[in-house]
C-alpha positions, 0 to 999 in steps of 0.5 A: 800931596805926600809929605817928602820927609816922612815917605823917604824916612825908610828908603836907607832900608832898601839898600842892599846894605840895609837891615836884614830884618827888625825883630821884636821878642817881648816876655809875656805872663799870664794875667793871674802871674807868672806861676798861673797855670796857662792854655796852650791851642790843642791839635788834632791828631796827625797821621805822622804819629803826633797823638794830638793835643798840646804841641810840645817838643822836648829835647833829651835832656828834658827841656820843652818848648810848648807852641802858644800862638802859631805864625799862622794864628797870629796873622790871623789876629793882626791882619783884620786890624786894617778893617777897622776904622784907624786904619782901614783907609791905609787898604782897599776894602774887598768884601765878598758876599756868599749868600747870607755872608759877608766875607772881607778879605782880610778874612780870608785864611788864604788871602788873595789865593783863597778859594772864597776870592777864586770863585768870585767875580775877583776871580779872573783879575786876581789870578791876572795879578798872580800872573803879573807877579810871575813877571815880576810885578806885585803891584797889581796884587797890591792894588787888591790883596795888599795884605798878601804882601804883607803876610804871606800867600800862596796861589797853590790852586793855580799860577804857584805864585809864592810870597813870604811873610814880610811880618811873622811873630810867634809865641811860645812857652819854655820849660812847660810842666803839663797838668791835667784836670777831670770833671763830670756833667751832671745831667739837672735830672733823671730822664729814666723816670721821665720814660726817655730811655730806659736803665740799661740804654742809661747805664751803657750811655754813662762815661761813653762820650761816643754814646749819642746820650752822652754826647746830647747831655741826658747822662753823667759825662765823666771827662778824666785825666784831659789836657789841664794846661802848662805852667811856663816855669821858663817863661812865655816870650813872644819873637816877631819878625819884620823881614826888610830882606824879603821886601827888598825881593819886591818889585813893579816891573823895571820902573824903579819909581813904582817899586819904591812906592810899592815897598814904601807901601808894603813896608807901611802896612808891615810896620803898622802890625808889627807896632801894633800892641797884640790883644792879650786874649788868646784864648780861654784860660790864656790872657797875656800881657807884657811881663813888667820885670823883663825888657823888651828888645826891639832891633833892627838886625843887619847882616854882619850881625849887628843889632841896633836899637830901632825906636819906631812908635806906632803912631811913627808907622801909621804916620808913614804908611798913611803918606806911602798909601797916599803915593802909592794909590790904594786900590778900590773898596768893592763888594763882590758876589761868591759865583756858585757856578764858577766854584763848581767848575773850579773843582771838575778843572782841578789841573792832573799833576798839579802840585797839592799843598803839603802839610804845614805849608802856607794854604793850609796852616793860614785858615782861620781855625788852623785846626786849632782847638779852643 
């Protein structure tokens, strides 16, 4: 049995004069101090002119602002957290076994319109799901693909549906003072005098990185003048947001009672990441942690303008996510198998004109490696 007090806690939020959203924009340093040099994801080159590596902006009177950890890379940290044992009975475990792989959805870097899911066995109930939230009704998602809900998704291969990121958060460094930095390999010993190739195929290999000599480690590898990582002289800070304004576009259908279970539920999960305290470990050389001298601002801001303290715990948010998901019923774990035949078939069907993903978009920032580079 829910416990009633707990469940309407939030209810005031889907009033069409609740919150617009609560936001959380904390200050971060580097674990070796707020002077350590930090690195940023580098990314590939695009054919709009951006030369790849750091993505860095700067304005005309110099200043910069150095993307740390993307929208999409953050999701991709938090959401696997419902996998894990505190919090795993709060959505249904969907897992989705490729030969000798098994993929969870929470996994997957498109969610519930990812292409693992559309040729499984899920298939056909997942696209019916999109097809009811064409109608107006995301319950039947949220039965399979709850976290979709919660961090955003689009069906851009099939129905177009579209749902936003309730939960978003960002990190991003200020006043960036880029370095570079040089090393060389050095091969442990001279495989000219051990007949593998000869002099000259050796002193054509050195210092080519394209030379397969060079890049199977048999010669000197000098690596000149690469990106060295940022030193934030303005500060690291991390901005998340919870848009309650998007959940209120939530609804099952005309009943009135399932949509509020629905958004109790949505709003549960959302507040269960957006509480939860993030990993500091970025990446190699990007550690993270909360800068002690600065304040952490955490608010729920209305519409006119107004920011008001918000002082949910995280043991408050899994609390009553716990009782929502109770309401609400989560859907069913299941173990499903990828369909071969069925992936083929989803690439000779592609629908002429059907509109392709653009850049940027959510099905193509959302993977897991987001073409980032480590």
């Amino acid at each position: 049995m829910a416990d009633s007090s707990v469940l309407s806690r939030f209810d005031h939020y889907f009033r069409d004069d609740g919150p617009a959203a609560l936001v959380i924009r904390e200050s971060l340093v580097p674990v070796e101090g707020p002077d350590a040099v930090l690195f940023p994801p580098t990314f590939a080159a695009s054919p709009g002119g951006f030369p790849g590596g750091y993505n860095i902006d700067t304005d005309a009177q110099g200043r910069s602002v150095c993307l740390i950890d993307s929208v999409g890379s953050q999701a991709n940290r938090i959401e696997p957290l419902f996998k894990t044992d505190k919090y795993k009975h709060l959505v249904p475990q969907i897992v989705v076994v490729a030969g000798d792989h098994r993929i969870n959805l929470l996994e997957a870097g498109h969610r519930a319109g990812d292409a693992l899911l559309r040729c499984s066995s899920l298939g056909e109930e997942l696209q019916n799901a999109f097809r009811d939230a064409l109608r107006g009704n995301a319950e039947t998602l949220a039965r399979i693909a709850p976290t979709s809900l919660v961090f955003g998704v689009w069906d851009s291969r099939d129905t177009q549906v579209k749902f936003p990121r309730v939960v978003a958060s960002t990190i991003r460094a200020f006043n960036v003072r880029v370095l570079t930095r040089g090393a060389v390999y050095i091969p442990p010993v001279d495989y000219t005098a051990l007949d593998v190739f000869t002099e000259d195929e050796k002193a054509k290999a050195e210092g080519n990185q394209k030379s397969p000599l060079a890049q199977r480690g048999f010669v000197h590898n000098p690596a000149s003048h690469v990106p060295g990582g940022v030193i934030a002289e303005g500060g690291i800070r991390r901005d998340a947001t919870l848009g309650i304004s998007a959940l209120r576009q939530l609804y099952a259908g005309r009943d009135e009672d399932k949509t509020l279970a629905l958004r109790r539920y949505i709003l549960g999960l959302s507040l269960v990441a957006f509480t939860s305290r993030p990993d500091p470990y970025l990446r190699q050389g990007c550690t993270l942690v909360l800068d002690p001298n600065q304040p952490r601002e955490f608010v729920e801001v209305h519409g006119d303008g107004r920011r008001e303290p918000c002082n949910v715990t995280h043991d408050d948010a899994l609390r009553f996510a716990t009782e929502a998901a109770r309401e609400f019923r989560v859907g069913e774990d299941r173990t499903v198998p990828f369909e071969k035949e069925r992936a083929k078939q989803d690439v000779k069907t592609e629908k002429p004109g059907k509109p392709k993903p653009k850049r940027g978009d959510k099905g193509t920032e959302d993977s897991p490696d987001e073409a980032e580079h480590e």
